[in-house]
Residue frames as a rotation matrix with the C-alpha (Angstrom) as fourth column:
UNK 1
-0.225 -0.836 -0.500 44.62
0.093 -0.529 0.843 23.77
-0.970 0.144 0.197 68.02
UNK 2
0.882 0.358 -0.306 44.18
-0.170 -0.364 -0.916 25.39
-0.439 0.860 -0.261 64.72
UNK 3
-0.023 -0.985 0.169 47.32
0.431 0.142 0.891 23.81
-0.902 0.094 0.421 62.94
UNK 4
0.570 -0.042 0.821 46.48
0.803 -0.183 -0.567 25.78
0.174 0.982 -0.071 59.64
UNK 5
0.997 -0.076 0.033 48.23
-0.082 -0.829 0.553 28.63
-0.015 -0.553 -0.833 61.53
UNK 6
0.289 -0.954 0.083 51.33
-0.567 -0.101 0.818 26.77
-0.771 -0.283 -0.570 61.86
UNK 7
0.382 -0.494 -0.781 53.24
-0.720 0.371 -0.587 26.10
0.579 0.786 -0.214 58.53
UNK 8
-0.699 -0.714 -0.026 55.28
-0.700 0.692 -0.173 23.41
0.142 -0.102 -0.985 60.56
UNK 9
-0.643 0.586 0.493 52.37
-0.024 0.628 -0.777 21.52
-0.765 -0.512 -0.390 61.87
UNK 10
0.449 0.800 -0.397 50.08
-0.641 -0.021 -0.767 22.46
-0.622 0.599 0.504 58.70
UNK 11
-0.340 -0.855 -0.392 53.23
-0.937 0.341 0.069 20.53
0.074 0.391 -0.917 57.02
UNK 12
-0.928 -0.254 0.273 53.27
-0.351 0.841 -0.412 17.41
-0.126 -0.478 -0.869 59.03
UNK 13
-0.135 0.677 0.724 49.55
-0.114 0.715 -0.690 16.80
-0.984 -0.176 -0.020 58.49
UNK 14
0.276 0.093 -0.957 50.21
-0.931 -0.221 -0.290 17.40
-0.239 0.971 0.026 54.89
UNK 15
-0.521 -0.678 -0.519 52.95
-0.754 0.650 -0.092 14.59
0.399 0.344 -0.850 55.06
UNK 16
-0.593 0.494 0.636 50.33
-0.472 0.426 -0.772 12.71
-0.652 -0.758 -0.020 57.07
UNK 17
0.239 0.594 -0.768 47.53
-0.731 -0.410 -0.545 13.20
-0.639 0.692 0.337 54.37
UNK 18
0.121 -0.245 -0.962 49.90
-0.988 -0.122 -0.094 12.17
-0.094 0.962 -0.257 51.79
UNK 19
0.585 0.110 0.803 50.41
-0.502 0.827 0.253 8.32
-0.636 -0.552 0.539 52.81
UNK 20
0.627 0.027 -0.779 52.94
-0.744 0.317 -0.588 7.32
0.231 0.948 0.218 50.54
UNK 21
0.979 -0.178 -0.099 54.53
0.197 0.950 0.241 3.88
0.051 -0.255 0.966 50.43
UNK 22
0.217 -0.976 0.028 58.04
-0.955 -0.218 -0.202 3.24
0.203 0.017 -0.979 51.61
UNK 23
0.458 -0.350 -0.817 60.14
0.295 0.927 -0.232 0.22
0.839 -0.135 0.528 51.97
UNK 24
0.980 0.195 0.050 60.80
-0.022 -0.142 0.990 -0.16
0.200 -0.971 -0.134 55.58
UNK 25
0.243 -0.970 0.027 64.25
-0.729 -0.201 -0.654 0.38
0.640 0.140 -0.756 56.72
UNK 26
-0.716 -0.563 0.413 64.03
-0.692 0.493 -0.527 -2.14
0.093 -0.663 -0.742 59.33
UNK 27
-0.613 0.720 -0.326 61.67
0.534 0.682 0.501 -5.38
0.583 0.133 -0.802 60.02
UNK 28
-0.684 0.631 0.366 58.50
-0.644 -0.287 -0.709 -4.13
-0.342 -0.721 0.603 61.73
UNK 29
-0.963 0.257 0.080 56.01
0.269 0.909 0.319 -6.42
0.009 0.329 -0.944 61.90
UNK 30
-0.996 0.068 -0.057 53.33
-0.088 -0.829 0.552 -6.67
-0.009 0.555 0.832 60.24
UNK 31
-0.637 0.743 0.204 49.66
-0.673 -0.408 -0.617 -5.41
-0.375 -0.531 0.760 61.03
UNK 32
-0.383 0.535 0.753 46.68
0.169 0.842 -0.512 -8.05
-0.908 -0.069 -0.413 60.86
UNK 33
0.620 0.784 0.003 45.33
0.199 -0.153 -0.968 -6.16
-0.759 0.601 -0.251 57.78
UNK 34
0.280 -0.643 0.712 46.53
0.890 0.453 0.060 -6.02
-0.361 0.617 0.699 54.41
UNK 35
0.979 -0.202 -0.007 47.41
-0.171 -0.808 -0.564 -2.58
0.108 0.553 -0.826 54.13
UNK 36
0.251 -0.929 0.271 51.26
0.606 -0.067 -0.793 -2.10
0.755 0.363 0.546 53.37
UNK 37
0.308 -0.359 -0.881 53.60
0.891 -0.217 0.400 -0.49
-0.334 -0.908 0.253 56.40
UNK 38
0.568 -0.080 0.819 54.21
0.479 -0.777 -0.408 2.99
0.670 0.624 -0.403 56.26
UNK 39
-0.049 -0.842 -0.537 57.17
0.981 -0.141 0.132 4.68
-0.186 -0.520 0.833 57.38
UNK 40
0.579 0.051 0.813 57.30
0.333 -0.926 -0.179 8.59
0.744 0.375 -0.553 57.21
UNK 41
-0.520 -0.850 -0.085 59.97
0.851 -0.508 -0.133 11.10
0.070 -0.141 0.987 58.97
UNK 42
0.819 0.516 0.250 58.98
0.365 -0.806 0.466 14.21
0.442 -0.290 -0.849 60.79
UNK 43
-0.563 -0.765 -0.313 61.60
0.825 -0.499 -0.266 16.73
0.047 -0.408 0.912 61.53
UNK 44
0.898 0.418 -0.139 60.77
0.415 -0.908 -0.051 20.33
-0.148 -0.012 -0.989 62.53
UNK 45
-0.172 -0.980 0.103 63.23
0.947 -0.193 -0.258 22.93
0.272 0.053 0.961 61.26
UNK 46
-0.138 -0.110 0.984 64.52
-0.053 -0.992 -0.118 26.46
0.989 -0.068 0.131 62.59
UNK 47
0.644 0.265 -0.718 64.05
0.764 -0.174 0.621 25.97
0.040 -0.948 -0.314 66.43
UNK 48
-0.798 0.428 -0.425 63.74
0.526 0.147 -0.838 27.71
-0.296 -0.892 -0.342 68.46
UNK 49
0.034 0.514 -0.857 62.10
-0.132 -0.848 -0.513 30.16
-0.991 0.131 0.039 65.68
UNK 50
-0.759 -0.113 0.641 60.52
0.565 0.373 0.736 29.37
-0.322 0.921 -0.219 63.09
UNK 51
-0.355 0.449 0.820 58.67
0.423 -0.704 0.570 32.94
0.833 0.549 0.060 61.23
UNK 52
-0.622 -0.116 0.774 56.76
-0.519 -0.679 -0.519 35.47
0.586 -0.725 0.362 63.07
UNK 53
-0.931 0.123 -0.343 55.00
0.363 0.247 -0.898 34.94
-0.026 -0.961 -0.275 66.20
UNK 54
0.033 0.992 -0.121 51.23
0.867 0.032 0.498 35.02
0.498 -0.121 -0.859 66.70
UNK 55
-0.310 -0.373 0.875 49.68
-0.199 -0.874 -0.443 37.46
0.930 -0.311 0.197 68.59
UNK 56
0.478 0.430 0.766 49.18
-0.867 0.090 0.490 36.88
0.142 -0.898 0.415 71.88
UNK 57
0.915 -0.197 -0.353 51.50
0.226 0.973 0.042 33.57
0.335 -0.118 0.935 71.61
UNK 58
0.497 -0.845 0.197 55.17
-0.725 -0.280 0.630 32.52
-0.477 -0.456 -0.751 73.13
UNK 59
0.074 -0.447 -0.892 57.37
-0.958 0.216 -0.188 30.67
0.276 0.868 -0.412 71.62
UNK 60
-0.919 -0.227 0.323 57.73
-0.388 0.670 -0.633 28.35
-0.073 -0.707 -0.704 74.12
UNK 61
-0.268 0.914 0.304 53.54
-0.425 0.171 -0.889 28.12
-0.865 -0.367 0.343 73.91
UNK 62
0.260 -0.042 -0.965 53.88
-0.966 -0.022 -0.259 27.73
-0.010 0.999 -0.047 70.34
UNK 63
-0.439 -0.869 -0.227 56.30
-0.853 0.482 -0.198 24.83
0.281 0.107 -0.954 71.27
UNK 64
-0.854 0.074 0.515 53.63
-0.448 0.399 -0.800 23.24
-0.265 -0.914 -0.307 73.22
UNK 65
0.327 0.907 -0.265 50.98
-0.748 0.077 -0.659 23.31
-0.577 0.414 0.704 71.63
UNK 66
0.457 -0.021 -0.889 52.90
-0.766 0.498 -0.406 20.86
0.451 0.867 0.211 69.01
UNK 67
-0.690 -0.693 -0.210 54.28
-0.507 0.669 -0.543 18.63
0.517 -0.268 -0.813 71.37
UNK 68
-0.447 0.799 0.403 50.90
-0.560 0.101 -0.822 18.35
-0.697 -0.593 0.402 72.66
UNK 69
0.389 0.654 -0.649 49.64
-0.824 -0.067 -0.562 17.45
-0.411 0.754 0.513 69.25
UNK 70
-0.451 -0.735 -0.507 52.70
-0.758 0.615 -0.218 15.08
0.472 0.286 -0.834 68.69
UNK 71
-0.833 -0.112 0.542 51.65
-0.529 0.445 -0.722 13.47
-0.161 -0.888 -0.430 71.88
UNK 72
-0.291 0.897 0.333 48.04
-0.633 0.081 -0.770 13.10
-0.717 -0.435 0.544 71.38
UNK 73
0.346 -0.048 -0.937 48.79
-0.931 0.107 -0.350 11.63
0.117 0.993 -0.008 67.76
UNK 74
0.790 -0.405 0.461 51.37
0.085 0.816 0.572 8.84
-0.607 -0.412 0.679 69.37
UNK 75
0.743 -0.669 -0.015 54.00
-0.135 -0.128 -0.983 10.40
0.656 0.732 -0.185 67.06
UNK 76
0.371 -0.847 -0.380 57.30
0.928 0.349 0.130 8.89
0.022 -0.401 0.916 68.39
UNK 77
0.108 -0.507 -0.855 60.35
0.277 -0.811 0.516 11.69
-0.955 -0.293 0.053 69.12
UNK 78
0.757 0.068 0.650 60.66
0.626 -0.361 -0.691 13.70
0.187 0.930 -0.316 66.60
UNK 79
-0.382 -0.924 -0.017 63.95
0.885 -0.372 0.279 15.50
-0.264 0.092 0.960 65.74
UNK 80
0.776 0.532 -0.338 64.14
0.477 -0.846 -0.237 19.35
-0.412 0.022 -0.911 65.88
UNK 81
-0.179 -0.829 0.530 66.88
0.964 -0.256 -0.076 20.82
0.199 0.497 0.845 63.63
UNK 82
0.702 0.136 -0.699 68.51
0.533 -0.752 0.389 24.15
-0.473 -0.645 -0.600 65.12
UNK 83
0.358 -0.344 0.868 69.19
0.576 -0.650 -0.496 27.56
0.735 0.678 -0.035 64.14
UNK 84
0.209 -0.633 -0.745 71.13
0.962 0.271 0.039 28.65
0.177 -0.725 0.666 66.72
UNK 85
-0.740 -0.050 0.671 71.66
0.202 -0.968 0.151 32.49
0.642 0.247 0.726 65.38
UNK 86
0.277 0.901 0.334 68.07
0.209 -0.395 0.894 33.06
0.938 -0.178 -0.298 66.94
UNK 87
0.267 -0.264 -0.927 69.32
0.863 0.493 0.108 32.40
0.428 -0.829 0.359 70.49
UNK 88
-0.549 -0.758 -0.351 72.19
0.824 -0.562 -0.077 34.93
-0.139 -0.332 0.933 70.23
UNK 89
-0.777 0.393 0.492 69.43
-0.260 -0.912 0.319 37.95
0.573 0.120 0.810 69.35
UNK 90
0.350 0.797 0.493 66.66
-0.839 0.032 0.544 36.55
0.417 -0.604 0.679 71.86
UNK 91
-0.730 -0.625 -0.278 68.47
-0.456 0.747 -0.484 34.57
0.510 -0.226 -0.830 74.47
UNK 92
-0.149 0.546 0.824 64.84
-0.599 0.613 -0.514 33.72
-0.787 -0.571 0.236 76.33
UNK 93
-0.058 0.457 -0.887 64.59
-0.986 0.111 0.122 31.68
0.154 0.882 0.445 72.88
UNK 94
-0.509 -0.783 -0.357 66.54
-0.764 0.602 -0.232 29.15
0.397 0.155 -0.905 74.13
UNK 95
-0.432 0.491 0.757 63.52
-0.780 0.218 -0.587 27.91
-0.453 -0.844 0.288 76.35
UNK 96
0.507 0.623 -0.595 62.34
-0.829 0.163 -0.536 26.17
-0.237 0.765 0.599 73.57
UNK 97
-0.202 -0.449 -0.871 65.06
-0.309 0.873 -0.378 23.70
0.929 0.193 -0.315 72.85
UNK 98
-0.887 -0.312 0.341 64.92
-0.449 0.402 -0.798 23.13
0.112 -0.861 -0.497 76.56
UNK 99
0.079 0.994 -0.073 60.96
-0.738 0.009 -0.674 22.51
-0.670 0.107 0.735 76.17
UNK 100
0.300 -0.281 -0.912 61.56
-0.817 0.418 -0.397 20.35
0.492 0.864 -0.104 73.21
UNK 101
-0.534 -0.791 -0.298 63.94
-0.473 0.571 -0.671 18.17
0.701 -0.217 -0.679 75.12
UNK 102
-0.558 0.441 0.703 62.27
-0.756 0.079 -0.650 18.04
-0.342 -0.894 0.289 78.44
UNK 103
0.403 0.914 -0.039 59.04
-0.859 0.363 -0.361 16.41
-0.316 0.179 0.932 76.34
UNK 104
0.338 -0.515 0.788 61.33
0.228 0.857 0.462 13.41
-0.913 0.024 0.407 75.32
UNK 105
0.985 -0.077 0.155 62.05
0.156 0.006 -0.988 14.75
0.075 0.997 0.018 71.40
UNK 106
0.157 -0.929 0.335 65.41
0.913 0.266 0.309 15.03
-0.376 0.258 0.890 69.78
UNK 107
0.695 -0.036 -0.718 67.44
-0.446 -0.805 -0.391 18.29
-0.564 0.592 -0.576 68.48
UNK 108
0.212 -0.820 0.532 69.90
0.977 0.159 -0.145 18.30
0.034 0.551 0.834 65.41
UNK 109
-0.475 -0.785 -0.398 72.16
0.398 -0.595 0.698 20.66
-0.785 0.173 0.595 63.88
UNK 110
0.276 0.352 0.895 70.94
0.850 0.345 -0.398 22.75
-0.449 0.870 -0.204 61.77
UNK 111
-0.047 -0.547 0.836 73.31
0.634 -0.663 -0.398 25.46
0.772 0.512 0.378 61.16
UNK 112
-0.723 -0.054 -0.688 74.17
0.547 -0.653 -0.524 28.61
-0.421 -0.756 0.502 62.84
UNK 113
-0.321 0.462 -0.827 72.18
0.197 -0.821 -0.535 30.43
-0.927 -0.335 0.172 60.61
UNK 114
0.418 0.569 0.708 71.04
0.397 0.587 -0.706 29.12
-0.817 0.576 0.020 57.16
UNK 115
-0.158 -0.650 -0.743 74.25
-0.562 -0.559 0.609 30.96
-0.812 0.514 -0.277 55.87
UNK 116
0.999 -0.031 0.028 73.91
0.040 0.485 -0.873 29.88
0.014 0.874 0.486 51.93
UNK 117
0.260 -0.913 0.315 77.14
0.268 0.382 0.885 28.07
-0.928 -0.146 0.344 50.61
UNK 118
0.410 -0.086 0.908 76.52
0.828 -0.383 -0.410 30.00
0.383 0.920 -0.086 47.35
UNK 119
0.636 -0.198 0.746 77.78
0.090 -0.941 -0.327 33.46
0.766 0.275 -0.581 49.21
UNK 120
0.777 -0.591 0.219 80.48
-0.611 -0.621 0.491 32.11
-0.154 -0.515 -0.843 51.57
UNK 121
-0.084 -0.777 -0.623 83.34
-0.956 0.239 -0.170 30.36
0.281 0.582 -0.763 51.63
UNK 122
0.508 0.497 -0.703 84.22
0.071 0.789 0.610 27.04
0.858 -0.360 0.365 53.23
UNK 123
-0.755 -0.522 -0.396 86.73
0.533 -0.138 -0.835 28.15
0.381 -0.841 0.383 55.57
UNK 124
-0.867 -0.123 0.482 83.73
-0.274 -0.691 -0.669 30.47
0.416 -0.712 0.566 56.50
UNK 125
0.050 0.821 -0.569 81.00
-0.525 0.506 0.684 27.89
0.850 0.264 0.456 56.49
């Protein structure tokens, strides 16, 4: 897989790359060598659609291809944060969260539609 292609996945090996220290949030115990535990968060945002589409790709294939990569990495579930809006204008989108799920990951909430709270109210938020 060519992850320079995919801004989410070209991301994640950025955040990979980048190795910075954190203080664990829980004990984990620690490795025979003296490097320092590292803790790092991976979220994908915008499921089921996230920019345009390749050619010749599906979203769903798209989907795969990084859950493959998750997999082959040993990257625990990882959390997918949904835009929902996408659904309601391409309902085969939805295959994707179901893909997503199926593979053992996690979805959140991530809006209906990345409505900015600078141009509505809160009753319409």
């Amino acid at each position: 897989m060519n992850l320079g292609r995919w801004g989410l996945a070209g991301i994640l090996i950025l955040m990979a790359s980048a190795r910075a220290q954190t203080k664990p949030t829980a004990p984990v115990k620690k490795p025979a060598t003296s490097h320092p535990v590292l803790q790092m968060a991976i979220t994908f945002d915008d499921l089921p659609v996230s920019g345009p589409l390749p050619p010749g790709q599906s979203r769903v294939g798209v989907a795969e291809e990084i859950i493959r990569t998750l997999k082959a990495d040993h990257v625990p579930p990882t959390y997918g944060f949904v835009n929902a809006v996408h659904v309601q204008y391409d309902p085969g989108t939805v295959d994707v969260l179901g893909t997503w799920r199926a593979s053992g990951n996690l979805l959140g909430n991530h809006t209906w539609s990345h409505v900015s709270l600078d141009k509505v109210s809160l009753q319409q938020f």
